[in-house]
C-alpha positions as CSV (number, residue, x, y, z in Angstrom):
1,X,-16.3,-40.6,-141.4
2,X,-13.9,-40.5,-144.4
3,X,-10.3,-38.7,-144.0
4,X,-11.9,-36.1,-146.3
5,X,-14.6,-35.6,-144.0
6,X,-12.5,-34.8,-141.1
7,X,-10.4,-32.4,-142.6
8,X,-13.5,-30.2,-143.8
9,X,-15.4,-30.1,-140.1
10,X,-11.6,-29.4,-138.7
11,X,-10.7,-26.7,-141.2
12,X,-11.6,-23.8,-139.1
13,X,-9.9,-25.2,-136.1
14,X,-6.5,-25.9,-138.5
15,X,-6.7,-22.1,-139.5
16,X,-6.8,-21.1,-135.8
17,X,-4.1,-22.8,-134.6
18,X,-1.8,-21.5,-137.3
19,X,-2.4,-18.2,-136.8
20,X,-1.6,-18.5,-133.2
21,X,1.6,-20.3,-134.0
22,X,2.1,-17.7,-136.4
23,X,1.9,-14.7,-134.3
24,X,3.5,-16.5,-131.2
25,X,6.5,-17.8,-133.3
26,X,8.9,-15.1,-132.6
27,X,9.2,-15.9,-128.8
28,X,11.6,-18.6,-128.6
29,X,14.4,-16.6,-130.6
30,X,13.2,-13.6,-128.5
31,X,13.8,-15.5,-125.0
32,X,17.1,-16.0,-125.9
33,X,18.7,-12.4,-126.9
34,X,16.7,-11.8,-123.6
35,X,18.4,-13.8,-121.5
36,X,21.6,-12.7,-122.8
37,X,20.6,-9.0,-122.0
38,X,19.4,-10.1,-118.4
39,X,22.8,-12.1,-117.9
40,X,25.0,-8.3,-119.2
41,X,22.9,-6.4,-116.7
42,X,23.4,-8.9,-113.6
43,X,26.9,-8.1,-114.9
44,X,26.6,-4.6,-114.9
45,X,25.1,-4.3,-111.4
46,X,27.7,-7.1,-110.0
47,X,30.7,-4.2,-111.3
48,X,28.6,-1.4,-109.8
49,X,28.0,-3.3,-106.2
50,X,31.8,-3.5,-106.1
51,X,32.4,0.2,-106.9
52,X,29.8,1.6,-104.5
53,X,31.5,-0.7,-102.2
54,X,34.9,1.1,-102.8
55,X,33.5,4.3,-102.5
56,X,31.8,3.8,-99.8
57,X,35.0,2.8,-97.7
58,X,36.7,6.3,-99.5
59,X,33.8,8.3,-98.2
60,X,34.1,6.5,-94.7
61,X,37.9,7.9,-94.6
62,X,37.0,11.1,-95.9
63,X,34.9,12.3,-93.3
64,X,36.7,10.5,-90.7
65,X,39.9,13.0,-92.4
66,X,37.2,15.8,-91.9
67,X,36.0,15.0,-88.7
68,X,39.6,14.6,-87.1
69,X,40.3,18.4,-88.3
70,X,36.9,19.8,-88.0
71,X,35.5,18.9,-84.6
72,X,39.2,19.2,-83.2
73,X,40.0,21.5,-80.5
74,X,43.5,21.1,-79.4
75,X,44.5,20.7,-83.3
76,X,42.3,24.0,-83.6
77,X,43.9,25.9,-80.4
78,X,47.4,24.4,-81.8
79,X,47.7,26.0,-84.8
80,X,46.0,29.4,-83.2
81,X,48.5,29.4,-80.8
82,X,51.7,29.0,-83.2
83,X,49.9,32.1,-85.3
84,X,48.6,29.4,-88.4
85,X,45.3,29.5,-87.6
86,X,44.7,30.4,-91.5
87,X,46.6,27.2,-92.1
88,X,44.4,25.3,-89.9
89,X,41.2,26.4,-91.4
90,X,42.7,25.5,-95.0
91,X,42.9,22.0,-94.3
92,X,39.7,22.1,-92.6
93,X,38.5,22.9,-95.9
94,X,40.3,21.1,-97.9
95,X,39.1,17.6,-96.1
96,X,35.6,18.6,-96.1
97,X,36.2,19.6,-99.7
98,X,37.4,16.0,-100.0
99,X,35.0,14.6,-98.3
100,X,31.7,15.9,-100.0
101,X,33.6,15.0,-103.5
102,X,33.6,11.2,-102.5
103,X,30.2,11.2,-100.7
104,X,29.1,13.0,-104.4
105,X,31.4,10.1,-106.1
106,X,29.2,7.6,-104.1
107,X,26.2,9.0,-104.6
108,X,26.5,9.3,-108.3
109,X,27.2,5.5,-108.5
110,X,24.8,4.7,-106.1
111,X,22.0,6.1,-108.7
112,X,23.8,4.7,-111.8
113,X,23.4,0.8,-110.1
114,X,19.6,2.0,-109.4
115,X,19.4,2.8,-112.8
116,X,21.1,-0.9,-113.6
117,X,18.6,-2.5,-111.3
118,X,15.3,-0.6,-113.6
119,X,16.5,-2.0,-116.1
120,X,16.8,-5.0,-115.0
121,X,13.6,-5.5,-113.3
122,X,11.7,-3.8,-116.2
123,X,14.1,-6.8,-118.6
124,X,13.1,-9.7,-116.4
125,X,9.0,-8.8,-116.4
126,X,9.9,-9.0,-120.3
127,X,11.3,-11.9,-119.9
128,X,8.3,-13.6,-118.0
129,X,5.8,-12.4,-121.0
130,X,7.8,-13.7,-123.5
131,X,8.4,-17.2,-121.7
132,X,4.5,-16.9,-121.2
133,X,4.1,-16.4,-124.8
134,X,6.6,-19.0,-125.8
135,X,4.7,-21.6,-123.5
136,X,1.7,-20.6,-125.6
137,X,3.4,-21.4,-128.7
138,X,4.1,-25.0,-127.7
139,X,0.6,-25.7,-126.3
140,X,-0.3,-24.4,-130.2
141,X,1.7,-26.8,-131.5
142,X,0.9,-29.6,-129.4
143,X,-2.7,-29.2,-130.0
144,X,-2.3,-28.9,-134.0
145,X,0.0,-32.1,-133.8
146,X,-3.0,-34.3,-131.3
147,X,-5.4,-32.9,-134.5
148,X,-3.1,-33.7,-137.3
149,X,-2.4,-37.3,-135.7
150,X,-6.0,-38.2,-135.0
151,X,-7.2,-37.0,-138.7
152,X,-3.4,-38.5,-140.6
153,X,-2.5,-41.1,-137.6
154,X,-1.5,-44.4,-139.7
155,X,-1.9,-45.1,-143.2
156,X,-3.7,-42.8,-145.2
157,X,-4.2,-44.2,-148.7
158,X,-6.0,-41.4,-150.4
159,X,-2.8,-38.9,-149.0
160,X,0.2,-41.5,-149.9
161,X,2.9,-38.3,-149.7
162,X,1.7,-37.5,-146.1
163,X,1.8,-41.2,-145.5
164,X,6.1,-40.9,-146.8
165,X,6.5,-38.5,-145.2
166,X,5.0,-39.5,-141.4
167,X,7.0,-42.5,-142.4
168,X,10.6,-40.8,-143.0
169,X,9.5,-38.3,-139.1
170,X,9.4,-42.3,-137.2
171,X,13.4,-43.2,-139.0
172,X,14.3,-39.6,-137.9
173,X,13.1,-40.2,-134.7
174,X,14.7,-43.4,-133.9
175,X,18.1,-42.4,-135.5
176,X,18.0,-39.5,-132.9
177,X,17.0,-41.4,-130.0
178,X,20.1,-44.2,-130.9
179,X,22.0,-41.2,-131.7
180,X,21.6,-40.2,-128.1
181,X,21.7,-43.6,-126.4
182,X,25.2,-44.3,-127.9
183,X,26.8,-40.6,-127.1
184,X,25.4,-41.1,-123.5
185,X,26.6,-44.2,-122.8
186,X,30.2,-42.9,-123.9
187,X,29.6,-39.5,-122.2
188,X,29.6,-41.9,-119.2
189,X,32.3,-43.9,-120.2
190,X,34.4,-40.6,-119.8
191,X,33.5,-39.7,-116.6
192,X,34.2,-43.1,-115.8
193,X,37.9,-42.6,-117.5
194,X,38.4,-39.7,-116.0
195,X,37.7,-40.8,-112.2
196,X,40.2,-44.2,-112.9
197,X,43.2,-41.7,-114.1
198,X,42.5,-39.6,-111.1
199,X,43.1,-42.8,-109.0
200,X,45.9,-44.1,-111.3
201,X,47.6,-40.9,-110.3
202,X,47.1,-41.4,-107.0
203,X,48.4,-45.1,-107.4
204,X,51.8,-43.5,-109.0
205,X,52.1,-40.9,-106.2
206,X,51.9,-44.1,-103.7
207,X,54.3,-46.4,-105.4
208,X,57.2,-43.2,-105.3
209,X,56.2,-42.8,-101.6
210,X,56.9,-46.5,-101.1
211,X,60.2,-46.6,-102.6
212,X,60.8,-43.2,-100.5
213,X,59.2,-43.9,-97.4
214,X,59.9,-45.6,-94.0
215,X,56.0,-47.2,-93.6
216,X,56.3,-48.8,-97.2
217,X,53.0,-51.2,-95.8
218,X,51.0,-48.2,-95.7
219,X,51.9,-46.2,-98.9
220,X,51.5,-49.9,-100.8
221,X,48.0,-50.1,-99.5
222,X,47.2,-46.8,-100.7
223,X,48.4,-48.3,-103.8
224,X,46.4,-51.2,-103.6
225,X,43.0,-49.3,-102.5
226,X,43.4,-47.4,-105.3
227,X,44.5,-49.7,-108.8
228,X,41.3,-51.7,-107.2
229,X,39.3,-48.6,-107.6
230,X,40.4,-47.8,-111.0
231,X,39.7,-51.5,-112.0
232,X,36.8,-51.1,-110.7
233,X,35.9,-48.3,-112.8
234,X,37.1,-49.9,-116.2
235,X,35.3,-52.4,-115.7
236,X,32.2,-50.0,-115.2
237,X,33.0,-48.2,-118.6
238,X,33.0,-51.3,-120.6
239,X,29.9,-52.1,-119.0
240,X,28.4,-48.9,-120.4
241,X,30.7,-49.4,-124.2
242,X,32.0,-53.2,-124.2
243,X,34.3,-52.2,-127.2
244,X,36.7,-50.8,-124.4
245,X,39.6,-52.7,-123.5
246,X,41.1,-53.7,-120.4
247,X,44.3,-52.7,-118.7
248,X,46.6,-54.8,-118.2
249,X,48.0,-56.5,-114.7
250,X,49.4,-54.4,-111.6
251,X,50.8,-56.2,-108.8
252,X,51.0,-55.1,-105.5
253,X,54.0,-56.5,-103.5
254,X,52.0,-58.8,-100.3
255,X,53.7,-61.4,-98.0
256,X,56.9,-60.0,-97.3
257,X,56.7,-56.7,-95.5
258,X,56.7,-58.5,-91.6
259,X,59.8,-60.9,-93.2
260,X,61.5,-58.1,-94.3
261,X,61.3,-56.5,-91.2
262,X,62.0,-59.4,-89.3
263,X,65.0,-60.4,-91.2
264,X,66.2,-56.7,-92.2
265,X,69.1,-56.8,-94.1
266,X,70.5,-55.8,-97.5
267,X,69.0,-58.7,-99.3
268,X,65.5,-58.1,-98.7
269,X,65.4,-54.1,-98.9
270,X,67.2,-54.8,-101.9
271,X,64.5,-57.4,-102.8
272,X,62.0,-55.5,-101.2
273,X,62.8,-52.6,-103.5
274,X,62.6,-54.3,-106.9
275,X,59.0,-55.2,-106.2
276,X,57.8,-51.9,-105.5
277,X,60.1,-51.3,-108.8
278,X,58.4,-53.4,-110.7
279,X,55.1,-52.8,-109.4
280,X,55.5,-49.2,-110.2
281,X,56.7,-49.9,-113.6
282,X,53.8,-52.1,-114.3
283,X,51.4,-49.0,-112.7
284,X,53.0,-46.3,-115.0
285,X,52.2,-48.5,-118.4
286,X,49.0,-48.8,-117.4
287,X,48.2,-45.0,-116.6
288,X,49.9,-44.7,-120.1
289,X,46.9,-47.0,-121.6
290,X,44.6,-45.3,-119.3
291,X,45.0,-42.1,-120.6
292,X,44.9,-43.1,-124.7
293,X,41.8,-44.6,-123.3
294,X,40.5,-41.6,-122.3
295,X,41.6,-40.0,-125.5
296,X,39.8,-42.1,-127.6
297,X,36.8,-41.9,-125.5
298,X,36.5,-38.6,-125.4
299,X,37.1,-38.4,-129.3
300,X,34.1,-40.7,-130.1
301,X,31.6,-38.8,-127.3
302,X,32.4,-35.8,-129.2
303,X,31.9,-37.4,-132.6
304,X,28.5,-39.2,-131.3
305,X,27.4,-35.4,-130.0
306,X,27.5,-34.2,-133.4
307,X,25.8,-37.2,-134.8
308,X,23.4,-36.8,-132.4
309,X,22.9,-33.0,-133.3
310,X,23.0,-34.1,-137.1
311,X,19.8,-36.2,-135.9
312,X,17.8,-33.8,-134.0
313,X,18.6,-31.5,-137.2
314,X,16.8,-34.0,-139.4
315,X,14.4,-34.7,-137.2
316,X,13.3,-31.0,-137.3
317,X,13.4,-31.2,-140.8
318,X,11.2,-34.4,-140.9
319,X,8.9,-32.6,-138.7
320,X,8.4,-29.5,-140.8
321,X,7.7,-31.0,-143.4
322,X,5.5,-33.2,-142.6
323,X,3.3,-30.7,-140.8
324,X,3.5,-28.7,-144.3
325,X,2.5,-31.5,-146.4
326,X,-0.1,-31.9,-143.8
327,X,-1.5,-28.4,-144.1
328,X,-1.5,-28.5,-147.9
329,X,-3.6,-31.2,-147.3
330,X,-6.3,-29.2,-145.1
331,X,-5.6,-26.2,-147.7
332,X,-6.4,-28.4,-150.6
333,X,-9.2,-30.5,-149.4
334,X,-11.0,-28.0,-146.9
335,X,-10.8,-25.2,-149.3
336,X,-14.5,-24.2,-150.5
337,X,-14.6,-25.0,-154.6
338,X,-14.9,-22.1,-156.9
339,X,-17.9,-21.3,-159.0
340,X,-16.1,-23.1,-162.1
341,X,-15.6,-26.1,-160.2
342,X,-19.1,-25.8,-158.6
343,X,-20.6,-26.2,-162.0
344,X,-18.8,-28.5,-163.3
């Protein structure tokens, strides 16, 4: 069966599935302002569960207020007997008075988070339809692209532009899928980075506890545990982007710390110390390379995110048009002639 052929028996299917695109289109802008309004109501109800909390506690001390006056009667024979029983009754009042303000306070806020929570249920069944709907939309479009493919699959001689431009959607496609292999190798790299200059840090914190401390063996280990981890981790990233360099040496005083101690004097603390100096010295270069490393790293993962966007962009574009040249196609060929070209 000819190309031709196919597109005529699969006109009335082609029509179909555009109009269902058509009328489910709107959905996947619509999902979003949705999910914005869902997050400001969460928000809404969050700031209402803390002020029904408050006045909840308020009411609680109200009516305790009211309570201690109301259902007391030695305050009550107290102020009868010093002739202020008039007194008495005032504050009586005035703490119930009190009292049924906040419980009306509470109340009032109670109903306005029950109103929140309407909403909010009544927002998120909207939100299921139109995720429904949206899911719709892309089982559309992956059925019109299987019937597109199996009609335009390949080379199509008779349809050379539909041929250009299913070739120019395949370059789009693997621009945006190197596009996305290179920024997520570097993405890596940085987290990589990032995880060696927290242990360099901790490397630099353990050299100025050595040249501070009385155990120097056990803050130069925790100097030693920790330039092997962040070698370890360079090593990772350049793995992932070989274009990384190195760092450079960082020596770790060994051998002398049971001499020293057997032979303590001047000479070897003083010795002793100009390692760890140099050691130190050595540690803060490197966490100086380490971090315009990271700098750079993070410069080009940023810069290979918005290539990568750049390629999903002309991807998209690809894509439309060649579904449009596609359905120009079905238009032009599946469209029944008119009664000048019928008697022609």
């Amino acid at each position: 069966m000819s190309t031709q052929e196919l597109l005529i028996q699969a006109a009335s299917k082609n029509a179909e599935l555009l109009q269902g695109l058509n009328d489910t289109a709107y959905a996947s802008s619509a999902i979003q302002q949705s999910q914005v309004h869902l997050s400001d109501l969460d928000r809404e109800i969050k700031d209402c569960d803390a002020q029904v909390r408050s006045l909840e506690s308020k009411t609680k001390t109200k009516l305790a207020d009211h309570k201690k006056y109301a259902e007391s009667t030695a305050r009550r024979f107290m102020h009868r007997a010093v002739g202020k029983k008039e007194k008495f009754v005032e504050k009586v009042g005035k703490e119930e008075r009190e009292y049924v303000e906040a419980l009306a306070e509470e109340n009032q806020a109670k109903s306005r988070r029950g109103e929140w929570v309407k909403n909010r249920d009544e927002a998120r069944k909207h939100h299921a339809e139109l995720k429904g709907i949206n899911s719709t939309h892309r089982s559309l479009q992956a059925e019109l692209d299987a019937l597109y493919d199996s009609i335009f699959a390949g080379p199509t001689p008779e349809f050379p532009d539909e041929d250009q431009k299913e070739w120019a959607l395949r370059q789009a496609s693997d621009a945006l899928n190197d596009a996305k292999r290179r920024h997520e190798a570097e993405a890596q790299a940085v987290k990589c980075l990032h995880n060696a200059d927290r242990f360099m840090n901790e490397a630099l914190r353990a050299f100025d506890d050595a040249r501070n401390y009385s155990r120097v063996d056990i803050a130069l280990s925790r100097a030693q545990s920790a330039t092997d981890k962040v070698r370890m981790l360079v090593a990772q990233t350049q793995r992932l982007v070989p274009d990384i360099q190195g760092l450079g040496n960082i020596d770790i005083p060994h051998g002398h710390i049971m001499s020293d101690i057997i032979f303590d004097n001047i000479f070897t603390d003083m010795a002793q110390h100009d390692r760890i100096k140099n050691s130190q010295a050595q540690a803060q270069r490197e966490a100086r390379n380490l971090k315009d490393l990271l700098g750079r790293a993070q410069q080009r993962s940023e810069h290979l995110l918005q290539e990568a966007n750049a390629a999903l962009a002309r991807l998209e574009t690809s894509r439309e048009e060649l579904q449009q040249i596609r359905q120009d196609t079905f238009e032009r060929v599946a469209r029944p002639p008119t009664y000048d070209q019928a008697v022609a």
